[in-house]
C-alpha positions in Angstrom: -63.6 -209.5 18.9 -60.2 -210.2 19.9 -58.1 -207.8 22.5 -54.7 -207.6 22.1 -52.4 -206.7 25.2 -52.2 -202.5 26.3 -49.1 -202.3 24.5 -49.9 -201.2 21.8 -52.2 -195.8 11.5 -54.2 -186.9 -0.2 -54.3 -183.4 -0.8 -56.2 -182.0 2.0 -56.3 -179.0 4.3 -56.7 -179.4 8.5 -57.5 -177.1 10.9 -57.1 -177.4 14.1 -54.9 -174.5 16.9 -53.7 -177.3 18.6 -52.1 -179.4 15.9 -50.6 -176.6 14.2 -52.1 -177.2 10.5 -54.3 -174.5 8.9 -57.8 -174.3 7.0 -61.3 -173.6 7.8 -61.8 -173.8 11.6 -65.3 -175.7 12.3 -68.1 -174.4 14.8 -67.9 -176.1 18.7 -69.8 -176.4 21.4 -67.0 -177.2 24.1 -64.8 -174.3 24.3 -62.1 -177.0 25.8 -62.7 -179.1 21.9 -61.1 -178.0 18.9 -62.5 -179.6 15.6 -61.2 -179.7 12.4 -62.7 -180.1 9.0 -60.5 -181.5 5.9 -61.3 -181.0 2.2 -61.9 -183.9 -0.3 -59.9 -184.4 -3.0 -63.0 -185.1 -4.8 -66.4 -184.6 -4.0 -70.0 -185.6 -4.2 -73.0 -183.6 -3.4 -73.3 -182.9 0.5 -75.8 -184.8 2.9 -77.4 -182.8 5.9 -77.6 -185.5 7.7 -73.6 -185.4 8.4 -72.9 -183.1 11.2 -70.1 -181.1 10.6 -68.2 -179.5 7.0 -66.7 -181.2 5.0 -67.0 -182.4 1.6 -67.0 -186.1 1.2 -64.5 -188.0 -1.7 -65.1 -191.3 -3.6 -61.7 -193.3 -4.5 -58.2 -192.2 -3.9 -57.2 -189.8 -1.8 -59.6 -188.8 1.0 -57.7 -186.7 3.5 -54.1 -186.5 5.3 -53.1 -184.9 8.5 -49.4 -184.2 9.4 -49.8 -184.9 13.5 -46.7 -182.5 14.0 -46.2 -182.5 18.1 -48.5 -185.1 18.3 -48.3 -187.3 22.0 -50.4 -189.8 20.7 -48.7 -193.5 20.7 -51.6 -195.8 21.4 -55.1 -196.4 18.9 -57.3 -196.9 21.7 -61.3 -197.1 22.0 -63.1 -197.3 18.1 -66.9 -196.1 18.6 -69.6 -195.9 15.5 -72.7 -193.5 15.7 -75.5 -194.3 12.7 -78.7 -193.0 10.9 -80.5 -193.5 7.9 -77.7 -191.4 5.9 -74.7 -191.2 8.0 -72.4 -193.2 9.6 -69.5 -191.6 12.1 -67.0 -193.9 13.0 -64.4 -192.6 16.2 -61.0 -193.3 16.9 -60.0 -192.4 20.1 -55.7 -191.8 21.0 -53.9 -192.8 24.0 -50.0 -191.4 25.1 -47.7 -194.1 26.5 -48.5 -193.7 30.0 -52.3 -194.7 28.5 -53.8 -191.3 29.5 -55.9 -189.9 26.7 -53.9 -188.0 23.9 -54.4 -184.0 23.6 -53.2 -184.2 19.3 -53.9 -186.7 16.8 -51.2 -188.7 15.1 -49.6 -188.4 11.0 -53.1 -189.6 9.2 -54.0 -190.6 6.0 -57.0 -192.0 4.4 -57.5 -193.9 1.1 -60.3 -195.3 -0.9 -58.3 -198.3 -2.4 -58.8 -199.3 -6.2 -61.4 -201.8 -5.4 -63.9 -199.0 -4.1 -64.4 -201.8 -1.3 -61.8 -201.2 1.3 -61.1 -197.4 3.2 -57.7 -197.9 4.8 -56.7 -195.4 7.6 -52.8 -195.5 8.3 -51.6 -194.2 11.4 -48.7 -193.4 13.4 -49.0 -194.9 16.2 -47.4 -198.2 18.0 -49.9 -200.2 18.9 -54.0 -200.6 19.6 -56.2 -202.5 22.4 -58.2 -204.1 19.5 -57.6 -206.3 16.7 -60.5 -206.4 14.3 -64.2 -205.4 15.1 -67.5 -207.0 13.4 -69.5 -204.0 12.8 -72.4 -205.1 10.4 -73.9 -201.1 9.8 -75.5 -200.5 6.4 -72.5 -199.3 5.2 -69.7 -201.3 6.7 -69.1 -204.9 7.6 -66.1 -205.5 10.0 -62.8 -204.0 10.9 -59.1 -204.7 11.4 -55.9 -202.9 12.6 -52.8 -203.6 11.2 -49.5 -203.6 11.6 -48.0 -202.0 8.7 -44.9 -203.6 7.1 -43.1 -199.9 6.6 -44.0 -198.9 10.4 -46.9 -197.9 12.1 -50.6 -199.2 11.7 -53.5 -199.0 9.5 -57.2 -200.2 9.7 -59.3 -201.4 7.4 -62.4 -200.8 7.1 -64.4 -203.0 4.8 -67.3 -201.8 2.9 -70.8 -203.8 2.7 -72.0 -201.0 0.1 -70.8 -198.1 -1.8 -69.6 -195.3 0.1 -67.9 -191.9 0.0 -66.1 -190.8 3.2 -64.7 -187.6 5.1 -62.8 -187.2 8.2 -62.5 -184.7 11.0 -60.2 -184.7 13.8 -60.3 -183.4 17.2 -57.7 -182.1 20.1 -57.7 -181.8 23.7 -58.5 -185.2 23.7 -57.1 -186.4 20.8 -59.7 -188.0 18.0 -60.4 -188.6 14.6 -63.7 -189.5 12.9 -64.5 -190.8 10.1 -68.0 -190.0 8.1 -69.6 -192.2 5.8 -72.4 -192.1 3.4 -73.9 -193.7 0.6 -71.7 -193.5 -2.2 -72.1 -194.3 -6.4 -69.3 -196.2 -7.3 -69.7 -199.7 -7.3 -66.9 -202.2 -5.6 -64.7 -203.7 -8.6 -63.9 -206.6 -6.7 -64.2 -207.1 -2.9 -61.5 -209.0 -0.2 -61.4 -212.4 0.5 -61.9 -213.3 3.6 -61.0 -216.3 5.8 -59.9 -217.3 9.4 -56.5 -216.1 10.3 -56.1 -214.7 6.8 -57.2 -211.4 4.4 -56.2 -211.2 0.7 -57.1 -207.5 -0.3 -55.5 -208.0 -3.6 -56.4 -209.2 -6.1 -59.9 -210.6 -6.1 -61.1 -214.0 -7.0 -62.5 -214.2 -10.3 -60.1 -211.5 -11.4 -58.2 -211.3 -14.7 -54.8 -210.5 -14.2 -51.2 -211.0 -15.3 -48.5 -210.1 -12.9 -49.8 -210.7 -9.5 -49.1 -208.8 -6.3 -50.8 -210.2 -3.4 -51.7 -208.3 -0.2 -53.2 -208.5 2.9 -53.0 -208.9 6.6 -52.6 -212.4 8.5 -52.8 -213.5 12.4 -49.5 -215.9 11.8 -47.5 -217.9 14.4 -44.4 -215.6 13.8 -45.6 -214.2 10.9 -45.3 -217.0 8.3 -47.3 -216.8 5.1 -47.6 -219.5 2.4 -48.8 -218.5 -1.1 -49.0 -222.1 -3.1 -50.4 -221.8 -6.7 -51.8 -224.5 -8.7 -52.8 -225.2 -12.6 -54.9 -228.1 -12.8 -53.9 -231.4 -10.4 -50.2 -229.6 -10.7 -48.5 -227.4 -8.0 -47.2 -224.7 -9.9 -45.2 -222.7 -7.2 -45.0 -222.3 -3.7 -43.8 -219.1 -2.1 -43.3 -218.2 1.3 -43.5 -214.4 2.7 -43.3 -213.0 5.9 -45.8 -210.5 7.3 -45.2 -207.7 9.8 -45.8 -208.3 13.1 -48.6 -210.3 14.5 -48.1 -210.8 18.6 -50.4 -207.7 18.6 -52.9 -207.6 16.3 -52.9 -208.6 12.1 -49.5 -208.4 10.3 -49.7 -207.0 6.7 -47.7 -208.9 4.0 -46.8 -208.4 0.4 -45.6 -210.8 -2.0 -45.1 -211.0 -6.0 -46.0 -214.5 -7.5 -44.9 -215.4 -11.8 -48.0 -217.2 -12.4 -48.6 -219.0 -15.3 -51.1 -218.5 -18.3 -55.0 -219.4 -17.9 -56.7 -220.8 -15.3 -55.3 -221.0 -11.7 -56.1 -221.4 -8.2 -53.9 -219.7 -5.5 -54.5 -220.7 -1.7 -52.7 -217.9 0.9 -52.7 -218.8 4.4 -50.6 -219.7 7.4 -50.3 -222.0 10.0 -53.3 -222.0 12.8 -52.5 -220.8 15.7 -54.2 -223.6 17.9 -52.7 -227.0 16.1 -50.3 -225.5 13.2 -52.6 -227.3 10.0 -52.3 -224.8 7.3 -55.5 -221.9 7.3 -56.4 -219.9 4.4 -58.5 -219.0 1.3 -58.2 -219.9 -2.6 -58.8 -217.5 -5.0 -59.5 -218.4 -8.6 -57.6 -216.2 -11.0 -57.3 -215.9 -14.9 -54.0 -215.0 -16.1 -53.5 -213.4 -19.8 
């Protein structure tokens, strides 16, 4: 686990009196709690073994919450509760001063296109953790991000099929995330390395205009995308990602590549002695 310094991320319905957005209004045991249920996009039969409502969505869309008069500015403590059939996963929201946050922050939730990755983005300005090994039945590790268009997200990477829900809380401010076993196999999972995460697109992969995302930890945020055909460099790029003095920095970049067979390394420089980190991914381009 790495700790990063103090200073410190669709259509659904949320409830919840303090937060000021409207829907079904959950049962609570703490009088001093309010908790909210959203509604899934799309759904899959329920599972009694999640507390709660809530329908639970596979791919896309999973939930949004607006966070209007929100004090929350901080992602602080991440906490995960499992059984046999459910996993909860709690994110926990801290004001400036660092005192725990009475409403939840502008939310939203995604299943991305590889079935593999459930990104929660966040308005916030900073967390007290970078990434997270996990290793649950349904989810492998975790990292927060610093999002190139402003706030954060986290990632959280799937070790099996899974369809998610998410219910926040007020008074102190929280949202969780439930998961359970899902249908859809992953397309294509992320690549993985030290310093470096390519969520798209996944080795093996046909393609034939390449984006290529994902997060880095990089000495002022440098990426370098060098793409080869054979014993020939084809191109090298270079990209910036957003900030990384915190935690991960997400990057973007398009790359031209050529026509059949090709091997991309993304990376940066280590932190420790500068030699260039990363991971290759072998592509075929039509």
């Amino acid at each position: 686990m790495r700790r990063s310094p103090r200073p410190v991320i669709l259509g659904v319905l949320l409830v919840s009196a303090c937060t000021g957005i409207t829907g079904e209004d959950l049962p609570i045991s703490d009088p001093s709690t309010t908790t909210s249920s959203i509604s899934a996009t799309s759904t899959v039969p329920p599972v009694v073994e999640c507390p709660g409502a809530g329908d639970f969505g596979e791919g896309g869309g999973i939930a949004t919450v607006d966070g209007e008069g929100t004090d929350s500015s901080t992602l602080g403590h991440i906490s995960w509760q499992t059984n046999a059939r459910c996993e909860s996963f709690d994110f926990d929201f801290e004001t400036s001063e660092g005192a725990p946050a009475t409403t939840v922050p502008e939310i939203s939730i995604d299943h991305l296109e590889s079935y593999q990755v459930i990104r929660i983005r966040m308005d916030v300005g900073g967390a007290v953790l970078t990434d997270q090994l996990v290793e649950t039945a349904l989810v492998e590790r975790l990292y927060v991000v610093n999002a190139l268009d402003g706030g954060m997200f986290i990632d959280l990477h799937l070790s099996a099929p899974a369809a998610a829900r998410a219910r926040v809380e007020s008074s102190p401010a929280r949202l969780t995330v439930d998961l359970r076993p899902g249908f859809v196999p992953f397309t294509g999972e992320s690549a993985v390395g030290d310093g470096t995460v390519v969520v798209s697109p996944v080795t093996g992969e046909a393609v034939e205009s390449t984006e290529f995302t994902g997060y880095a930890l990089a000495p002022d945020g440098a990426v370098t995308i060098i793409v080869t055909q054979g014993e020939d460099v084809v191109s090298e790029i270079g990209t910036t990602a957003a900030d990384t003095s915190v935690t991960w920095g997400e990057f973007t970049q398009e790359a031209q590549l050529p026509t059949g067979t090709v091997s991309v390394f993304v990376g940066a420089a280590d932190i420790e002695d500068g030699s260039l980190q990363g991971i290759t991914l072998d592509l075929t381009v039509s």
